[in-house]
N, C-alpha and C positions, 0 to 999 in steps of 0.2 A: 231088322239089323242090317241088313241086306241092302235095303232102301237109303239107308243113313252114310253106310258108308259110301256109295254109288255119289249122292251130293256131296259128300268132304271131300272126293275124288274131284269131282266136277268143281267146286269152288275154288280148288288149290289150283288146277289148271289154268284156271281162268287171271290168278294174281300172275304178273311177271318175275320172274327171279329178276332180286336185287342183285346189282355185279357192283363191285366197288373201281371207283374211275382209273385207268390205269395211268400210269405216270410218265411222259416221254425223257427217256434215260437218254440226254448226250453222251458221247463217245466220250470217255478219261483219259489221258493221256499222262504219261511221266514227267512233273516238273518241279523244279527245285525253289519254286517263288508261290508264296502261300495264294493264294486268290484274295482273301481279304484279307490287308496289312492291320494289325489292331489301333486302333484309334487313340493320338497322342491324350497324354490328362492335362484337365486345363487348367492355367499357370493357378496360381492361390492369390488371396486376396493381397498379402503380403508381399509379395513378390511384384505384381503390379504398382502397388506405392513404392516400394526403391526402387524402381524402371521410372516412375514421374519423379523422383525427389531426387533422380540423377540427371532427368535431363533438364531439371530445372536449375541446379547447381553447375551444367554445364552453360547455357545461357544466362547465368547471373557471373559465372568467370569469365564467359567470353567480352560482356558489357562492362565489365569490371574494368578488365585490361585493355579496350578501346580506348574507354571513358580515361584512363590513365595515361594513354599515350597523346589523343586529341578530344580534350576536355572542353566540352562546350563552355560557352561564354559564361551562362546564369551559373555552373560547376565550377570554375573559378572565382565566382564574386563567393558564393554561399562557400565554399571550403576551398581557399589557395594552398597552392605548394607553398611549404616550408622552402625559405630561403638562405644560404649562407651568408654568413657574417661578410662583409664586405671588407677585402684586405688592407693590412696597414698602410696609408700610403710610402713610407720611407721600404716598403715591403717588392722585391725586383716583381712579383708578378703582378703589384701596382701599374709600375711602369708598362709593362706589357699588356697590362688590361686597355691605359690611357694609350697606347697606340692604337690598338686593335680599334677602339671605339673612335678614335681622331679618323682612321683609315676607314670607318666605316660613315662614320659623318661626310667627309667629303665624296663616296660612291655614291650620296644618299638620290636616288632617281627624281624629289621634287625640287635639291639642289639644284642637280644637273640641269633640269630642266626652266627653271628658272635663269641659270648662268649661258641656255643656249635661245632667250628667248630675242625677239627684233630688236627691241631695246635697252637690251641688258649695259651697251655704254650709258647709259640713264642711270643706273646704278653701280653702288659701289659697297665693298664689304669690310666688313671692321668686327673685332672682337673688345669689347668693352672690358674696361677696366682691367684686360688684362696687365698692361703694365702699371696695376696697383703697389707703389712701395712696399716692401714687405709690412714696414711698421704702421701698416694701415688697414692693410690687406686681412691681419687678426684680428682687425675691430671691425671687420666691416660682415653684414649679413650672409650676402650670396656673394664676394667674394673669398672671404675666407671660412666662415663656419657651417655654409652648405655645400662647399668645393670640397671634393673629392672623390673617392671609388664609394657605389653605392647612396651616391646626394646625386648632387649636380656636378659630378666627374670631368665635364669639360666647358670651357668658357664657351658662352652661347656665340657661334655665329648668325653675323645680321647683314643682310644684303638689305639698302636701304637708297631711296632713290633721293638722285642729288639736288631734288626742290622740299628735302624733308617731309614730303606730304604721305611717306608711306614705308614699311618698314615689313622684312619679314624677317623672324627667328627660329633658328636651328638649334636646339638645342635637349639633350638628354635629360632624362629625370630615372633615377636608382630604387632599389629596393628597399633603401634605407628612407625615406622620408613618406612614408604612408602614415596613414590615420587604422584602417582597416588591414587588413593585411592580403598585399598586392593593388591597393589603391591609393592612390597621389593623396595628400593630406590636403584637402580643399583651402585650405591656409597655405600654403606654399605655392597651390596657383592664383588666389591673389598676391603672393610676394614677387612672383613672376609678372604678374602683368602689370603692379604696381609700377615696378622696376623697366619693365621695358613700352609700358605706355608714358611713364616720364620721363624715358631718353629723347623718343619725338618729340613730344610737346617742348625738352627743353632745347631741344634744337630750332624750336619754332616762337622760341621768345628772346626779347632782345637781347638781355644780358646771358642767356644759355644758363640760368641757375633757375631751379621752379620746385616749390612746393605742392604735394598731395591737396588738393582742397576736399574733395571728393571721391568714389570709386565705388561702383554700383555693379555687382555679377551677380551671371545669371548660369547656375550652372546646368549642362544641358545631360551631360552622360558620364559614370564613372571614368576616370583616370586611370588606365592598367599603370603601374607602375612596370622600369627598364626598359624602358621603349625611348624614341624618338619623337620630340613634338616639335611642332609649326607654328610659331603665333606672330600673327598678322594684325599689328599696327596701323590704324590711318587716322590720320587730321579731320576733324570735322570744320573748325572752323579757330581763327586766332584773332585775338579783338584786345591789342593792348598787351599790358601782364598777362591776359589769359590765354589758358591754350583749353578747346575740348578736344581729347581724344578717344578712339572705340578700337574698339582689337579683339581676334577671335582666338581659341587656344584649338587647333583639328590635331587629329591623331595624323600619320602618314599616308591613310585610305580617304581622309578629307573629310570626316564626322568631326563635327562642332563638338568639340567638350565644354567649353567655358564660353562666355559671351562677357564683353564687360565696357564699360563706359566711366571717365575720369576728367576730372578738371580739375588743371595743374596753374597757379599763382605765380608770378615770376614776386617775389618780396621786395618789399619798397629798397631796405637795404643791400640790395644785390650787388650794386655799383662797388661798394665797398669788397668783396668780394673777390679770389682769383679766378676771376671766369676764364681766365687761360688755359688754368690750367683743368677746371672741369671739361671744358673743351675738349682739349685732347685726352683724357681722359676715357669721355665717352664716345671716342674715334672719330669726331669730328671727319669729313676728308679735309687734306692740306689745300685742294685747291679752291674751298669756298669762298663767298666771299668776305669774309672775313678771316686770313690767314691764321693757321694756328704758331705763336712763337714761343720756344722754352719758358717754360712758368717755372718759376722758383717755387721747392717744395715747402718753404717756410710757410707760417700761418701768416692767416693779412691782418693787421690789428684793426679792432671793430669797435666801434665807439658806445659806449653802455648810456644809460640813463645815469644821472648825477655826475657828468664828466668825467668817470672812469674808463677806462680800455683792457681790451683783452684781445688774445690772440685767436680769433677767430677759422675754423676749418672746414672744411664741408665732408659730408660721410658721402660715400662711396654709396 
């Protein structure tokens, strides 16, 4: 017994006592700010999508209202501003629209510079058919039933060089004579260039009277409608009755819209005709050479087939 306990003695000595690790305690101190802040919670799924679907709604407002104040080009052809009705002309803000637009025609900078070029005594300017009788002036196309606010609101000025071999025009086009909406009706720019490629050509044939035979365009880029256009007139060549003429239609930035090509017939019967007074009519200048002299407004009688007459007139 004696024995046994002497080795439990001797074994137990020989293990080490376990000590458990001691802990290095920093100093505590009094303070009013927790040590660990608790941890914010994280936003919900929901909360996340109205944070995107706000800011998405802010950058579809902000483009919105850009887009509405400087509306690109393809944004006006695909979807124009709604326009107002264009006023009565016997209406006084008529009147003061056709000043503003007169006063704005003559500041226009490719006027200007036109009228300050070396040889602008070379040229001379004229507004056609403005002194159309009145009782003519009703029947006629582009002087009476596409003139006014919202058409063709002012008579076209034309600086036009005094060998007839070239011509440019000034002249407005409205809100009211579109095809699409805020686009020139592609028929009114060939009535335009019908119209002012056979004022040269008739200036460039002998009797000064000429028929349409032809007229071939090419259209290059839509027409904004309310703007200012340019079209530039020139002779190709004259051989006889005939006259060939080409003329471009540019916007004020100098982009070709229209291209077009025409051959104009002076008519066997011309002679019979008052070439006086279409002369002056279609501004002729006074000092060509062939002076222009008061034309009587009466009709010239015209002689018919089977010895008949009638009182023949010429449209405007």
């Amino acid at each position: 017994m004696l024995a046994s306990a002497l080795r439990r003695r001797a074994a137990a000595a020989l293990i080490p006592p376990s000590r458990s690790p001691r802990r290095a305690c920093a100093p505590r101190f009094a303070s009013t700010t927790p040590a660990d802040p608790p941890a914010s919670p994280k936003p919900s799924s929901a909360l996340k999508y109205l944070r995107a679907l706000s800011a998405a709604a802010s950058v579809a407002l902000t483009a919105y209202t850009l887009g509405s104040l400087y509306p690109p080009t393809l944004a006006t052809y695909i979807s124009p501003r709604p326009a107002a009705p264009p006023p009565h002309p016997d209406d006084p803000a008529s009147l003061a629209y056709l000043a503003a637009l007169e006063d704005e025609l003559q500041r226009l900078p490719a006027l200007a510079a036109l009228r300050a070029r070396a040889d602008a005594a070379e040229w001379y300017e004229a507004r056609p058919y403005e002194r159309l009788p009145e009782e003519r002036r009703v029947h006629s196309l582009t002087a009476g039933a596409l003139r006014g606010p919202g058409r063709l609101a002012l008579t076209p000025l034309v600086r036009c060089r005094r060998d007839s071999t070239e011509s440019w025009y000034f002249v407005h086009v409205g809100r009211s004579v579109c095809g699409h909406e805020g686009i020139v009706h592609g028929g009114l720019l060939a009535t335009m260039l019908d119209e002012m490629l056979g004022r040269l050509a008739l200036l460039n044939l002998p009797e000064k009277i000429g028929v349409t035979a032809s007229l071939s365009l090419r259209y290059r880029a839509p027409t904004r409608a309310d703007q200012f256009l340019v079209v530039k007139t020139y002779v190709k060549d004259v051989e006889g009755r005939k006259a060939r003429v080409f003329g471009v239609i540019e916007d004020l930035s100098g982009t070709v819209l229209v291209e077009a090509d025409a051959l104009f017939i002076q008519p066997r019967y011309a002679k019979l005709l008052n070439t006086k007074q279409m002369r002056e009519l279609i501004g002729e200048p006074i000092e060509s050479k062939e002076p222009i002299t008061p034309g009587s407004m009466a009709p010239v009688p015209v002689a018919l087939p089977g010895g008949g007459t009638a009182m023949g007139g010429l449209k405007a």
